[in-house]
N, C-alpha and C positions, 0 to 999 in steps of 0.2 A: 182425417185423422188416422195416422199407423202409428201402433203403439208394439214397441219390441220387448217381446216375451224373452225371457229367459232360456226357451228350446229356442226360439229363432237365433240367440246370440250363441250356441251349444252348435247349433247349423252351422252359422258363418265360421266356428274357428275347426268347424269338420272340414270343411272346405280350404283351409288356410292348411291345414293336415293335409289333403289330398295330394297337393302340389308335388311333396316328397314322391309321391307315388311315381313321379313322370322319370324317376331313373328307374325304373323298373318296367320302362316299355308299355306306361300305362298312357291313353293321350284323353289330353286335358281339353274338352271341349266349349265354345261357350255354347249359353244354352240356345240363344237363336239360331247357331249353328245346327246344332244335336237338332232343335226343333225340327227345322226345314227336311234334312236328310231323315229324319224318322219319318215325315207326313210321305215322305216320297218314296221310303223303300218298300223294294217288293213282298219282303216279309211282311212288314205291316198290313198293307193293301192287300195281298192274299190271304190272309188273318180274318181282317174286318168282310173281305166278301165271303168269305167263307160263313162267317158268323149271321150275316144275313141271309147266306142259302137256308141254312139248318132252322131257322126261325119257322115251326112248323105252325100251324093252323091254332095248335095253341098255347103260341107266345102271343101275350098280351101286349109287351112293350118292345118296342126295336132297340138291340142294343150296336149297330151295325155302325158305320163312319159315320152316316149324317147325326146322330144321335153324339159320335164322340167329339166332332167338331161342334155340335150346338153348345159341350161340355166347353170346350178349350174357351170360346165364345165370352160364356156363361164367367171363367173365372176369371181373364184376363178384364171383363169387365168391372166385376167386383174389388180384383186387387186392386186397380188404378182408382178405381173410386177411394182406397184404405191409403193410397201415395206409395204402394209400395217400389221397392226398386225394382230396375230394368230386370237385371239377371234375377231376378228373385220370379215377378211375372214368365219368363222365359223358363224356368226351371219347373212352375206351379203349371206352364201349359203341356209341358211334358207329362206332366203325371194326369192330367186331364186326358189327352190322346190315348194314352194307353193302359189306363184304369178299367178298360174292359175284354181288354185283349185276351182275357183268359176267359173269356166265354163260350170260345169255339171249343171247352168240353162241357159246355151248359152252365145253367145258371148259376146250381147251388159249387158253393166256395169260389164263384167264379172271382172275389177282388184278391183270394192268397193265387188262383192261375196266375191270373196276371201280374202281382207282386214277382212270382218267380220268373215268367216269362220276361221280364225284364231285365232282374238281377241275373239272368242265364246270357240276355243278350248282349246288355253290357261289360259281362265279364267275357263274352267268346270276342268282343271287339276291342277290350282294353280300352273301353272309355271310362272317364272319370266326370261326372256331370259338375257344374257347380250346384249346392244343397243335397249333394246324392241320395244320400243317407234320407235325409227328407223327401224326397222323390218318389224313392222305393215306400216307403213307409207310409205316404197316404195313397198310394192305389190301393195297397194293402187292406187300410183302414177306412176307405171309403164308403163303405157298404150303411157304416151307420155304428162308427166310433166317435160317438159325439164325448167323450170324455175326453176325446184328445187336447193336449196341450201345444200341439204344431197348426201353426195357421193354416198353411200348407193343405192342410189333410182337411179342416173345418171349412176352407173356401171351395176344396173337393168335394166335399160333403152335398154342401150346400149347392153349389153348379150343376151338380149331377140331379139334383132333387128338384131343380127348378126347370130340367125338361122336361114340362109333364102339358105339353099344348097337343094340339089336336093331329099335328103331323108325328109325333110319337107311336099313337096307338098303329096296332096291327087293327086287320077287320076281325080276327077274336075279341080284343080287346074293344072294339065297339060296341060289341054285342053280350059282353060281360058287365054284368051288374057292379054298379060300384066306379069299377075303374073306367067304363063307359064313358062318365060323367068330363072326361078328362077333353074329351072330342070336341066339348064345346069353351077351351078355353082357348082362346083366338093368341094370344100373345100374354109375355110377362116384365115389366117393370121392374129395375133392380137402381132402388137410388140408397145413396148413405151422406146427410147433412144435416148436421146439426145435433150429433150424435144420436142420428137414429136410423137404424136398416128399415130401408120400408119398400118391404115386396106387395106388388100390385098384380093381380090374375084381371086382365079383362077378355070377358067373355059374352057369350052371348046368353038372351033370355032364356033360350031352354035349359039353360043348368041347372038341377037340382040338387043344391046346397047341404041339405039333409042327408041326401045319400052318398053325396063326396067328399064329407066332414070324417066320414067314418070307413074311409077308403085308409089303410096300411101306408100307400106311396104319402098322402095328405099327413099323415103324424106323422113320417119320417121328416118331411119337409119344414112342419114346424116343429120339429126338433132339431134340424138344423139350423134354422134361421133364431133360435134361442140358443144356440151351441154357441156360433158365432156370435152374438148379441153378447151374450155374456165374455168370451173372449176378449171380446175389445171395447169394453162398455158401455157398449151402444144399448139404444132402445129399440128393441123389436115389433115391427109392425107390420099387420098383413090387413091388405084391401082387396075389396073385388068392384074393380069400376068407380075404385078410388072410393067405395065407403068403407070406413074403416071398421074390420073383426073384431069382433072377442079373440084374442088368440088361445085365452084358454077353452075356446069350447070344443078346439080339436086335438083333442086327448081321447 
């Protein structure tokens, strides 16, 4: 089921506006285009390794390539599960890739870096994206603007929050209370039938539950996965090892 919002139709006719742009020396790219040439420019790539050097002993999470490609992953899954369209996916993986780019000046403010870093690049290159406007706008908001009313940014939200398996952590972050707890989640499950989002964490027996209910990443996450729930009026569910949560007990 995709159900089109009111921003999503406000999207499409920004995009139908852009067009004008192209006698002004603007170029109109599609998004699997723009995709391929971002993942592959030197800018990007010496960005994201850069970002990985500086990850000092105590960065707890990787926010480096592998981490942005588990994102891009992460949402192009979710959209195709909601029907959504080609270029719409294509334009949603864009803003997954580079939703962290602005972290090579560290964490805090790091999703308005990377909003700018983008809006900076694509104006120095005259590209025009399809959904632009929405593009920019959920790296921006990604961080955990669950009020939003752009799917865009809420399937951002949620991709970015559902990298939390064991290949994430730094060895800080293993050895940090709390967020530790993340090491032992092997894999995650993202199905949507029958109007109902149901994320799955399986993991292994040493996880304690108690102490990663109340870990900051873990309520960001179920408040994304209830952002989007409500979004598209699906029913929100979380399991671990397929038994089904309280979702309210991670508040």
């Amino acid at each position: 089921m995709y159900i089109i919002t009111l921003s999503h139709l406000f999207f499409k006719r920004y995009h139908v506006s852009a067009q004008k742009h192209l006698n002004r020396g603007l170029i109109d790219l599609r998004g699997d285009l723009m995709y391929e040439q971002l993942i592959q420019s030197p800018d990007v790539i010496e960005l994201y390794e850069k970002i990985q050097k500086l990850e000092t002993n105590d960065t707890r999470l990787k926010h480096g390539m592998s981490h942005v490609l588990n994102v891009v992953k992460n949402t192009e899954i979710i959209l195709r599960q909601l029907n959504a369209e080609e270029d719409y996916i294509d334009a949603a993986k864009i803003s997954a890739l580079l939703h962290d780019i602005g972290s090579v000046h560290g964490y805090e403010d790091h999703a308005f870096h990377s909003y700018v870093w983008a809006s900076e690049y694509f104006r120095k290159h005259n590209i025009i994206l399809p959904y632009h406007t929405e593009v920019l706008y959920a790296i921006r908001d990604h961080n955990d603007f669950f009020e939003s009313i752009s799917l865009m940014t809420l399937v951002l939200i949620l991709a970015d929050k559902l990298d939390i398996t064991k290949e994430r952590l730094t060895q800080s972050g293993k050895e940090t209370e709390g967020i530790r707890q993340l090491q032992y989640i092997d894999s995650i499950d993202v199905s949507i039938e029958d109007n109902i989002l149901h994320i799955n964490l399986n993991t292994s027996h040493d996880l304690n539950i108690g102490e990663m209910i109340h870990l900051n990443f873990i309520q960001k996450l179920r408040s994304a996965i209830i952002a989007l729930s409500r979004h598209q009026n699906l029913t929100p569910r979380l399991s671990l090892n397929h038994e089904i949560l309280d979702i309210t007990l991670f508040k």
